[in-house]
C-alpha positions, 0 to 999 in steps of 0.5 A: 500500500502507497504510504502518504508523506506526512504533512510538515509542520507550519514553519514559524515566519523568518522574522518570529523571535524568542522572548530572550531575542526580543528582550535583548532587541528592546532592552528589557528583561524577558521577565519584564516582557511577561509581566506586560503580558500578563498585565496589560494583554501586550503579548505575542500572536501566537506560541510554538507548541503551545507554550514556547512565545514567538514575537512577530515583526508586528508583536515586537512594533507594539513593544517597541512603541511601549517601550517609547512611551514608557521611557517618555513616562506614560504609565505601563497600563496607559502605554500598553493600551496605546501600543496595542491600538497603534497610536504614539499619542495617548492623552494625557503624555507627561511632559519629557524630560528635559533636553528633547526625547529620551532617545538615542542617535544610533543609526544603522546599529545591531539590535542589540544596541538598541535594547543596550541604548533603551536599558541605559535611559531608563537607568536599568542597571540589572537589564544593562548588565544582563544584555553585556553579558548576553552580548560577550557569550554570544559574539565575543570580546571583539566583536561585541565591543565594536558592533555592540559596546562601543556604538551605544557609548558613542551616541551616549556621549554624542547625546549628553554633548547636544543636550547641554550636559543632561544625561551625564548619569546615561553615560556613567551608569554604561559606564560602570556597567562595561567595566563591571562586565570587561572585569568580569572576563576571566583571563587565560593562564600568562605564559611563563616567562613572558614579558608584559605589556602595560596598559595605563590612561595620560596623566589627567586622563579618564576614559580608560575603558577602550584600554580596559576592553584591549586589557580584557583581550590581551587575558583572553589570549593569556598574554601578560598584561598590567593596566594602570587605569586612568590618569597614571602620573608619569613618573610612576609610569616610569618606574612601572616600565623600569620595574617590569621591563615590559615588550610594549607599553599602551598610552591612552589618550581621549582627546589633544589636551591630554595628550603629551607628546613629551611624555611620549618621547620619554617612555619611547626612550627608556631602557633598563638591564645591564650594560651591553644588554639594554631592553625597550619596550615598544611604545603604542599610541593609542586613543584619538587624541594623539596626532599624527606624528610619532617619537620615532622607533620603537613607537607605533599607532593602535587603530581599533582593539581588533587591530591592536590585537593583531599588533600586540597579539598576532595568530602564531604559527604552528611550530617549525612552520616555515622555521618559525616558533612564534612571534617575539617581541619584536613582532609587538614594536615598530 
């Protein structure tokens, strides 16, 4: 007897997403997206199984309009009842806050960023640091820093500059929240033996986090590294580099008016060791605040932390391929 083929299961649209995706798309916990559906009726279409939520693009439009509202500081239930009829403007709408609406210039970003970007706002700093977390697992040190991290930092600040200064606590929260997360990374075992690269912030320098994400990297690869943080003075900084006797030394600097190419100059020459066997570590430039001249050897620009890692930390090869047994620290300078 002809046996008749099974009838497939209806596949679920391309764009449908789970609940976690949609959290992290939107900033919001996915315990926050229940909630609104069992409260305000503000839920997916349909369900796999039964059971399993799966958001349509017009599901995750109403969220996404909820999600305005309430940061514009309509009650959830008020908010919810708009979203699902469709409209951005229910009556009565508090007044916004001060400096134009709560919203962030991001462009053509990742998802991800903007769930980032609506968390921050809304200074949910357990949802901050959930969708960080989400973001390193899923893509990575690397790639979550520059299509994730960094994106939402720059139109945080690119906000705080345009609004007269408001929105500052935007930027710290992000802030402290990355830290926390890039601290969190745990580093590979340092090779023994092995010289270290110091990481360390200007005198009067500040923003340390690119330097703190390149440090993060540099552990995950289990090369040695030693970051002094924000605003190192110089003189300690050159009693780090002659202590240790480091294959590179990385230099940050934010912006031209902490930048000191005098500084510069004098870590590029320092030596240390016994006579006759003198060492020098590579200097490596970076941050935007640094022009375009260099000291001179053994002095280098770092451009982005995927191509610092290629500088500092580029793939070895296999041994005795070729002759060669890995990249020394001569592969880390000029």
């Amino acid at each position: 007897m002809e046996s008749v083929p099974p009838t497939p299961p209806q596949d679920l649209p391309p764009a449908a997403l789970s609940t976690g995706a949609v959290a992290r798309r939107l900033g919001v916990s996915p315990t926050t997206l229940r909630s609104w559906e069992r409260r305000y009726a503000i839920g997916p279409a349909r369900r796999e199984d039964g059971r399993h939520r799966r958001w349509t693009p017009l599901d995750i439009a109403r969220l996404e309009l909820m999600c305005s509202l309430t940061a514009r500081g309509v009650p959830p239930a008020e908010a919810a009842r708009a979203a699902r009829s469709g409209s951005a403007e229910p009556a009565p709408v508090p007044a916004r806050a001060p400096g134009g609406p709560v919203t962030l210039p991001l462009g053509t970003v990742r998802p991800e960023c903007r769930g980032l970007a609506r968390a921050a706002v809304r200074l949910d700093a357990p949802t901050v640091a959930d969708l960080l977390e989400a973001a390193l697992a899923e893509h990575g040190l690397v790639t979550a820093w520059e299509e994730v991290v960094a994106p939402t930092l720059h139109a945080v600040g690119r906000k705080w500059a345009t609004s007269g200064e408001r929105y500052v606590e935007v930027e710290h929260l992000l802030s402290w929240q990355i830290s926390a997360a890039l601290h969190r990374i745990r580093p590979a075992a340092e090779a023994d033996r092995t010289p270290p690269v110091l990481l360390a912030c200007v005198p009067g320098e500040q923003h340390s986090l690119p330097i703190e994400a390149l440090t993060a990297a540099l552990g995950q690869r289990g090369v040695p590294a030693r970051m002094f943080g924000a605003a190192l003075p110089a003189e300690a900084l050159h009693d780090a580099v002659r202590r240790t006797g480091p294959r590179a030394v990385v230099l940050w600097a934010q912006s031209r008016t902490t930048a000191d190419p005098a500084l510069a100059r004098s870590v590029a020459g320092l030596e240390w060791g016994l006579r006759g066997a003198r060492g020098q570590a590579a200097l490596l430039l970076a941050g935007p605040g640094w022009g375009a001249g260099l000291p001179g050897p053994p002095t280098e620009r770092l451009h982005g932390l995927r191509s610092a890692l290629a500088v500092i930390a580029p793939p070895q090869p296999p041994p005795g391929a070729n002759g060669a047994t890995g990249a020394g620290p001569g592969a880390y300078g000029s």
